[in-house]
Every structure is written in C-alpha cells, then in structure tokens.
N, C-alpha and C positions, 0 to 999 in steps of 0.2 A: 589571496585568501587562504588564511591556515585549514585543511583538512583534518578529520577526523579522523584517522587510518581505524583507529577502531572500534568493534560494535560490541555497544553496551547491549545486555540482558535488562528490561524492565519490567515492570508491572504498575499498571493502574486502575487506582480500581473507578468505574463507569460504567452504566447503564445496571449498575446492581451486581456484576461481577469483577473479576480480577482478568483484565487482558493483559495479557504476554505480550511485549513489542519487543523488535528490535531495535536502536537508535544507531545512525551512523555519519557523518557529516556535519555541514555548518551550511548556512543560505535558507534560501525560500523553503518553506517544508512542502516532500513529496512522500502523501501516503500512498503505502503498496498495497493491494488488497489480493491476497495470494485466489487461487483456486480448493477446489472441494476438498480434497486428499491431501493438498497439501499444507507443510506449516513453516514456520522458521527453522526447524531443525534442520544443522548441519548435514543431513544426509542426504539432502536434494541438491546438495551441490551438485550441479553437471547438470539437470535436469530442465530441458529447456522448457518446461511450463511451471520452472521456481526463481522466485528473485534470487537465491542465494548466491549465484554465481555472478549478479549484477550488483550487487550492493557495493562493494565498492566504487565500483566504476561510476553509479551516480552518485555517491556519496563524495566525486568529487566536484559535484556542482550542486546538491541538494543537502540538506538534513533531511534524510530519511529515515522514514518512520514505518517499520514492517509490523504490521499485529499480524497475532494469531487469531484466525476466526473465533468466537464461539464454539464449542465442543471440538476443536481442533489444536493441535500441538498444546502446548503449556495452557489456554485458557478452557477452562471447563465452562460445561453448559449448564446456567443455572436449575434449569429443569423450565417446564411447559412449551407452547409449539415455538419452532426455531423455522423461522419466516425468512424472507429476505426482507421484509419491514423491520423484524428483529435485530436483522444484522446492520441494515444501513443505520438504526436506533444506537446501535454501537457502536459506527464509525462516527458518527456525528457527535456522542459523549467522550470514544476517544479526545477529537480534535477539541471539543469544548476544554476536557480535565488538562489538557494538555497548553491549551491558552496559544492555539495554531491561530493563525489568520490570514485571511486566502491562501492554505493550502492547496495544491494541486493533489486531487486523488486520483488514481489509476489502477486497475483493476485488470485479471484474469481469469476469464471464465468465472465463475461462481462470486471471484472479487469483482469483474465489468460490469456484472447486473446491482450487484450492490454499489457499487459506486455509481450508477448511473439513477437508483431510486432518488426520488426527491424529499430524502430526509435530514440533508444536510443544512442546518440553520445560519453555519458558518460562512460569511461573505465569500460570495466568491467558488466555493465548493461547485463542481460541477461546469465548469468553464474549461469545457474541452477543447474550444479551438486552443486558448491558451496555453493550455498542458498539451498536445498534440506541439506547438510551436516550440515549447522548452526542452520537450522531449525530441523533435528534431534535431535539435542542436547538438544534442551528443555524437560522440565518434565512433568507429567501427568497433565492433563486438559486442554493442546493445539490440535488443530486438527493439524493433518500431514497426509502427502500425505504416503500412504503405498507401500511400494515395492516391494508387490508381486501383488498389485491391482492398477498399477498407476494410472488410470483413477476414483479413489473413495477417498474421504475424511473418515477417522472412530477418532474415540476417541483411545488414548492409555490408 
C-alpha cells in the first residue's frame, strides 16, 4: 500500500464552524482527538501527550485525520457553552463532512471523553475493542493502552 509521507493542513467546515484537521496516510480512517492544551501545531512535537510525533508512524497503516478541538489551535470557538456534548457534536459532523465510515476514533484526555460520548451517528464509531485490536498492531515507538493496566499509557 502507497503511503502518504505527507500531512496536509485542512479545513472543514461542520457543526457551524471551521475545524482545522490534519490529514495524513491512506487505509481505514483513524480520528485523533488531541487533549485540552493541546493542538496540531508543530510545536508539541516531542510531547508525549501529542500525536505529533506519531503521525507518521500511523499514517503508515491508517489515513489519519487529527482535528483541532473547538477554541483550540486553528479552529475557533464559535461562541455559547463548550460542552463535551459540544465537542463529540463536532467530531460526529467532522466524520459526517468528511464521508468517513466506520472510522476508529481515539482519544486523549479531553479527546477519550469525547470520543467516548455517544454522539457519534457514524457506524461503527465507538468500537473500542476494535480500535484497541488495530491499534495493537503497530510497532515499537507508539504509545498503547496496556492490558493489564487499562487506565495508563507506557511505551512498548
């Protein structure tokens, strides 16, 4: 399978604003859902509670698709309250505008809660052993969730 070596800057517009995504790869789509502080900007390179430093590495088994939260890096907040009903409302219109079907979403702090709401319409959405199984598969220097410690991130 041809890889994508590089990542597009996007925008689309869903749930009434303009998300900032990054796109990277080719396969099954896997959305990131970053944490509170952080965003796509290259500056969390190194930062082990940011994808940045992973995107490519799954980019070479997934099309990856990294948005910016709501009021975080590139996508502004449209104004009134900023929920995590809000936010899963936007990952769901993401994966809608975007014409995803059964993406695997995954999440980080701020992103695991919202990825874990039940707002996703999209088949499939929400099929953690699944994504847990794919996400296995990768090779040394991605974080995964361990199975004897589910609630910790470690390095394999």
């Amino acid at each position: 399978m041809a890889t994508q070596t590089t990542t597009e800057a996007r925008t689309v517009h869903a749930n009434g604003i303009d998300i900032h995504y990054l796109e990277q790869g080719e396969g099954d789509p896997l959305v990131l859902l970053h944490g509170g502080v952080v965003s796509t900007n290259p500056l969390w390179t190194g930062v082990p509670i940011a994808y940045a430093s992973h995107m490519e590495a799954l980019a070479a088994h997934f099309r990856v698709i990294a948005p910016d939260t709501r009021g975080g890096g590139r996508t502004r907040h449209g104004g009134g309250p900023m929920t995590f009903d809000v936010l899963a409302d936007d990952v769901a219109a993401l994966i809608e505008a975007l014409g995803l079907e059964r993406p695997a979403v995954a999440g980080f702090s701020e992103g695991g809660i919202t990825a874990n709401r039940p707002r996703h319409p999209a088949p499939g959405c929400g099929e953690r052993d699944r994504q847990r199984r794919r996400l296995r598969r990768l090779r040394p220097g991605i974080a995964h969730r361990s199975d004897d410690a589910p609630d910790t991130w470690r390095q394999p």
